[in-house]
TORSESE-164948 format. One line per field, with one value per residue (C-alpha): residue in one letter; x, y, z. Coordinates in nm, 3 decimals. Example, Ala and Ser with C-alpha at 12.3 -4.5 7.8 and 13.67 -1.06 7.14 Angstrom:
# residues 2
kevex	A|S
xx	1.230|1.367
yy	-0.450|-0.106
zz	0.780|0.714
//
This chain:
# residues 304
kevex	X|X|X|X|X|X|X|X|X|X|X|X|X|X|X|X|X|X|X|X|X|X|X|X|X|X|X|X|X|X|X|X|X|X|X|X|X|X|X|X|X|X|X|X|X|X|X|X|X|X|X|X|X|X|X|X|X|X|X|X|X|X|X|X|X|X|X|X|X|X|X|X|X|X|X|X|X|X|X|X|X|X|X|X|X|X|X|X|X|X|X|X|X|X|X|X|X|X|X|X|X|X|X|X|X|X|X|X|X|X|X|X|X|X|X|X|X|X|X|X|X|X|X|X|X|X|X|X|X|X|X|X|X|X|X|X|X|X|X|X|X|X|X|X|X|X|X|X|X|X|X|X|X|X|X|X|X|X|X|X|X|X|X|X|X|X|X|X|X|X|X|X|X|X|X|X|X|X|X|X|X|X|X|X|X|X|X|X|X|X|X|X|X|X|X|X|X|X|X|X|X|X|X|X|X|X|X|X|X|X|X|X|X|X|X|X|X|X|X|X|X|X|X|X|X|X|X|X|X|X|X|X|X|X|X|X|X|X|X|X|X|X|X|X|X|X|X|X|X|X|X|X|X|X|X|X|X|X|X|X|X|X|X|X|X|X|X|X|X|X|X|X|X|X|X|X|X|X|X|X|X|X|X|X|X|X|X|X|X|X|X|X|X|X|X|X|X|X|X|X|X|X|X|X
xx	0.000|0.140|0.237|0.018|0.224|0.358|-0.013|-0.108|0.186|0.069|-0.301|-0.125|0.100|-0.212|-0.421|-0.179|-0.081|-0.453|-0.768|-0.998|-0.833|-0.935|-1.217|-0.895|-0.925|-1.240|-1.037|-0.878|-0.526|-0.341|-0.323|-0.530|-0.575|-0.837|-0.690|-0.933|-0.852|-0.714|-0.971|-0.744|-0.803|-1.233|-1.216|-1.061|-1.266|-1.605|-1.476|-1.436|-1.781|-2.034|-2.343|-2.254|-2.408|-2.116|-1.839|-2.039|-2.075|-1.673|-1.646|-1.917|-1.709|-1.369|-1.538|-1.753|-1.456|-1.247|-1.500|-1.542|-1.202|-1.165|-1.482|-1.344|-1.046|-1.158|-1.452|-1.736|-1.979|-2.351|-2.531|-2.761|-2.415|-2.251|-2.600|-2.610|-2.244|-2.322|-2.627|-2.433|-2.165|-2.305|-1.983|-2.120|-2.484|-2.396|-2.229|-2.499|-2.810|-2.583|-2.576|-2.924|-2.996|-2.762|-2.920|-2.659|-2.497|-2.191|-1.881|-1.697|-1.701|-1.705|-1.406|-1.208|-1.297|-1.185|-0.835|-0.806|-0.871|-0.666|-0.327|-0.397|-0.416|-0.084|0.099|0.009|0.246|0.123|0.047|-0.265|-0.177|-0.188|-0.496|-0.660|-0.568|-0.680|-1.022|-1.027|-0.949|-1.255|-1.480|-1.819|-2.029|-2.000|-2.370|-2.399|-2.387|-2.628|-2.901|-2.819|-2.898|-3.185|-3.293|-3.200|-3.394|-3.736|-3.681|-3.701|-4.027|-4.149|-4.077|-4.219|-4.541|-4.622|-4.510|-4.817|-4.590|-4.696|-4.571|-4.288|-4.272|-4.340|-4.113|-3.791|-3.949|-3.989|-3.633|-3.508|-3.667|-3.607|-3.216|-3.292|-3.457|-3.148|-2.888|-3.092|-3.087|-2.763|-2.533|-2.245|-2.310|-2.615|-2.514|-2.587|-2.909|-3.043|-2.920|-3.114|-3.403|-3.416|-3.415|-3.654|-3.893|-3.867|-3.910|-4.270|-4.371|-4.325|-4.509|-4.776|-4.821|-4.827|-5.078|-5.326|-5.241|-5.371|-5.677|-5.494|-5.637|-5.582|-5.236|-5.202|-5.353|-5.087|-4.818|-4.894|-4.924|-4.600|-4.464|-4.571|-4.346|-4.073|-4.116|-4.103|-3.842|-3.588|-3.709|-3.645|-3.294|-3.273|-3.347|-3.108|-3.248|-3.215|-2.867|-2.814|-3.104|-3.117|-3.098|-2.788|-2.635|-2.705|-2.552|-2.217|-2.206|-2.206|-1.937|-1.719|-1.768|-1.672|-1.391|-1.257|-1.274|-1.136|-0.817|-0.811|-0.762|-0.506|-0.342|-0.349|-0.236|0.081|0.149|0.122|0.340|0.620|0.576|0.627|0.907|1.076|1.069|1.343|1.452|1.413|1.010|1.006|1.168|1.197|0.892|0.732|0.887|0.566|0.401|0.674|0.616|0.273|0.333|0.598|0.337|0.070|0.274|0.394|0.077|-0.077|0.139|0.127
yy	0.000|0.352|0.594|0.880|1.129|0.909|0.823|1.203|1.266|0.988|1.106|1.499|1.357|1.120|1.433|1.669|1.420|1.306|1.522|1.281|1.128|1.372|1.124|0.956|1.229|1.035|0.710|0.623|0.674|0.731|0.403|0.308|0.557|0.810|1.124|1.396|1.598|1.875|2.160|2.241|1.847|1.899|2.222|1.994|1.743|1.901|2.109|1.830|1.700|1.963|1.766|1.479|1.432|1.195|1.505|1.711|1.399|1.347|1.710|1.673|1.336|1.579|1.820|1.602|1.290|1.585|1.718|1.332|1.209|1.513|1.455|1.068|1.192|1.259|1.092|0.872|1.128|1.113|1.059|1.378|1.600|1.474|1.551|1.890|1.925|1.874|2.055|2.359|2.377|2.554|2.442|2.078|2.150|2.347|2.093|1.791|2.055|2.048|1.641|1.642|1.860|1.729|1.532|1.242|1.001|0.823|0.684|0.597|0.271|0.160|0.392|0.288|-0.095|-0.022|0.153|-0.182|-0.392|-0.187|-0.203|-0.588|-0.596|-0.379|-0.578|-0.966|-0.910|-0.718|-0.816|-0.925|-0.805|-0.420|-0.515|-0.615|-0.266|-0.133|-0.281|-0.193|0.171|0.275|0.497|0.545|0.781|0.770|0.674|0.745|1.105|1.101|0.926|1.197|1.460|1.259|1.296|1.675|1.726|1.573|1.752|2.088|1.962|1.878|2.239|2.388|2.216|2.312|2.673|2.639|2.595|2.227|2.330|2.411|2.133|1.898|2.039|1.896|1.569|1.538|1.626|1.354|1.120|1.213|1.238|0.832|0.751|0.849|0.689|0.351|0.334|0.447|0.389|0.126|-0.158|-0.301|-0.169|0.204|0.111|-0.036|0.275|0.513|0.249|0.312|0.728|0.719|0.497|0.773|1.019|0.880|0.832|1.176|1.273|1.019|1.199|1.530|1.478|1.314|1.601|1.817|1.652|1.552|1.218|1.099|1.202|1.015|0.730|0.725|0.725|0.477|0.255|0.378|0.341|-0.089|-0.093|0.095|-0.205|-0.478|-0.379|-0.348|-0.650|-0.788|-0.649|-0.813|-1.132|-1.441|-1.506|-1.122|-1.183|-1.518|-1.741|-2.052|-2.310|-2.148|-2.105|-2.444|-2.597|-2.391|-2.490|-2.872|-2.767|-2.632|-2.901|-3.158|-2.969|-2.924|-3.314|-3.351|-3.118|-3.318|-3.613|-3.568|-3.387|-3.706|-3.892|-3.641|-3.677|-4.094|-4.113|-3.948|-4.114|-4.443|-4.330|-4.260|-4.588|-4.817|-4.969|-5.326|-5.282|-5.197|-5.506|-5.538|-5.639|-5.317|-5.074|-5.089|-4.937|-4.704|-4.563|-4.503|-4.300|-4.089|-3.992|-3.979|-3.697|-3.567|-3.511|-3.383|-3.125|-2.994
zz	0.000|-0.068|0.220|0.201|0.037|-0.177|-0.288|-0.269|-0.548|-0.771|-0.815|-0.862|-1.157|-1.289|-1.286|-1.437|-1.766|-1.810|-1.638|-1.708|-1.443|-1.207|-1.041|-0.836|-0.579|-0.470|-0.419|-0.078|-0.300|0.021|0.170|0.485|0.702|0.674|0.543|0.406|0.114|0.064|-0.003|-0.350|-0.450|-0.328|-0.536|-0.850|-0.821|-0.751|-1.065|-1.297|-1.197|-1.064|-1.101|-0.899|-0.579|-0.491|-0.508|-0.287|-0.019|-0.034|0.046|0.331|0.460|0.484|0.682|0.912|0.965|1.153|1.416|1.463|1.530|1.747|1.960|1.986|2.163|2.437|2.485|2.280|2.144|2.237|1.846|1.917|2.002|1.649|1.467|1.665|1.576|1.176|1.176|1.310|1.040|0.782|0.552|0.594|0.571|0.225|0.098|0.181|0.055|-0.290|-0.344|-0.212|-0.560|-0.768|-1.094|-1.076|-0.814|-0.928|-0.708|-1.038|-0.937|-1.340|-1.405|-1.112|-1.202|-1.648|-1.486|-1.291|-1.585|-1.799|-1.576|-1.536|-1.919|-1.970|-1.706|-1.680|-1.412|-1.169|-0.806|-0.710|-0.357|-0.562|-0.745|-0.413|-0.292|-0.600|-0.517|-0.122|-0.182|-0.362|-0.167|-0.122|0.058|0.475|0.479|0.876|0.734|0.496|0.767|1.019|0.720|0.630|0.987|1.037|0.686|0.819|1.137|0.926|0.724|1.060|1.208|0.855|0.858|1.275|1.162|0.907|0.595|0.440|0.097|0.197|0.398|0.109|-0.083|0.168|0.183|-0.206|-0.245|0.016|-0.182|-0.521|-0.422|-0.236|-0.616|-0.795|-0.571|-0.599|-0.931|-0.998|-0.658|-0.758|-0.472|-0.257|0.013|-0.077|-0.269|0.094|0.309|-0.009|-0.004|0.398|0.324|0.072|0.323|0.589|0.305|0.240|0.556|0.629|0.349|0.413|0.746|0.605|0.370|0.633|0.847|0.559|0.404|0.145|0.148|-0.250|-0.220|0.112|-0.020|-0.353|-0.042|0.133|-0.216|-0.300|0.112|0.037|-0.259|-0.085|0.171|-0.096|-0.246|0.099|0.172|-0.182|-0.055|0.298|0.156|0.051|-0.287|-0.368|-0.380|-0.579|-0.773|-0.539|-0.807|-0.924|-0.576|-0.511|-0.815|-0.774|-0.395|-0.485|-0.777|-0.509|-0.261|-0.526|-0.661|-0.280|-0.210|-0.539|-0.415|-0.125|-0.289|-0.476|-0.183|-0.015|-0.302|-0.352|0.043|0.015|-0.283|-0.183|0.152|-0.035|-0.276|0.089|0.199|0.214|-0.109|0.039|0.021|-0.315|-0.518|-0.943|-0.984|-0.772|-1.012|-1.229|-0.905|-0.851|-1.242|-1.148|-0.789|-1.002|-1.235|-1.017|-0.792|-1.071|-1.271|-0.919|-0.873|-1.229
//
């Protein structure tokens, strides 16, 4: 893995010969730990892709991971001081209002993946150890952020609506869910399409409620249909054969378990062979040396 400046000056020079390239500053490029960026490499990167909700989240992540590491310092924070510490920063608050309006959500996880496949291509080589790293180091959104926005975001519609402002009140709620509708459909792993699928299900029951609250009983009604499919579908999600089609799994399970007695086997048959070929000439007279053909090739042709 590469030490952090040493990763920070790769992603400058990949940037500088090739701008397209500029989507690196939203890998973890500097090794483990968890460094934030630099506001020149947000700036760049936000740049090169304004209308991604994902840039505006990584810039929200390097202002929020701070105040968290420093509150964890001295003590374990209380989750109602770090939402009252996020909902304070206006910097933070700007920066999650922007992804909540931006038209796309992408974590490059297809460009990151095609860089991957190209270097493997280019250099047969190559480590897997570097590819593995390759693979860990993509990011994605710190979802505990975007449920404690989610949360501070329904607490305004909530305040809006007892203040005797529904639209307006509708208005946050719709937007919640319309950003939740885009990063299902177009978030790069399961995992984020069940956290948006859980935003978009608080979404519209908050909406749900507001329209009962305001006689707004067709529109109610159309939210609670849509609040059922909502619920389908993270179940869908929560479930086993959401993941893999059981006939399938099943018939690549019994593939594996005969392939891994198969290994076994011939592990045992290597281990036996050359146990034999060991022994004492005296136990193998002329006549044996058909058998002792036959062990050669066996441990031979097992270890090929």
């Amino acid at each position: 893995m590469p030490r952090p400046d040493e990763g920070t000056r790769l992603a400058d020079k990949a940037v500088s010969l090739d701008p397209s390239l500029t989507w690196v500053y939203a890998s973890r490029f500097y090794g483990p730990e968890d460094v934030s960026l630099s506001p020149e490499r947000l700036a760049r990167l936000r740049a090169y892709d304004p209308g991604n909700a994902f840039t505006h989240l990584t810039a929200a992540d390097a202002i929020a991971h701070p105040r968290y590491r420093a509150m964890l310092a001295h003590r374990t924070p209380d989750p109602r001081e770090i939402e009252s510490t996020l909902a304070n920063d206006p910097q933070w608050m700007a920066q999650m209002e922007s992804a909540l309006r931006a038209p796309r959500y992408d974590t490059y996880v297809r460009k990151h993946w095609e860089l991957i496949c190209y270097e493997w291509d280019r250099d047969p080589a190559l480590s897997p150890a570097i590819i593995g790293h390759g693979l860990w180091s993509h990011r994605i959104p710190d979802l505990q952020n975007l449920q404690i926005f989610t949360k501070i975001e329904i607490q305004h519609a909530q305040q809006a609506l007892s203040e005797g402002h529904p639209e307006q009140a509708g208005n946050i709620l719709q937007e919640v869910d319309g950003f939740a509708g885009r990063m299902v459909e177009q978030a790069g792993s399961n995992f984020e399409r069940q956290v948006a699928i859980g935003i978009s299900r608080q979404a519209t029951q908050e909406l749900r409620n507001l329209y009962s609250a305001t006689g707004r009983e067709r529109e109610a009604s159309m939210a609670s249909t849509r609040l059922q499919e909502i619920e389908s579908r993270r179940q869908a999600f929560n479930s086993i054969s959401y993941m893999v089609e059981p006939d399938s799994f099943r018939w690549k399970a019994i593939l594996f378990q005969a392939c891994a007695i198969l290994l076994f086997v011939c592990g045992v048959t290597v281990a036996l062979s050359f146990f034999i070929l060991e022994l004492r000439p005296r136990f193998f007279p002329q006549r044996g040396a058909v058998w002792q053909r036959i062990l050669c090739r066996t441990a031979d042709y097992a270890l090929e």
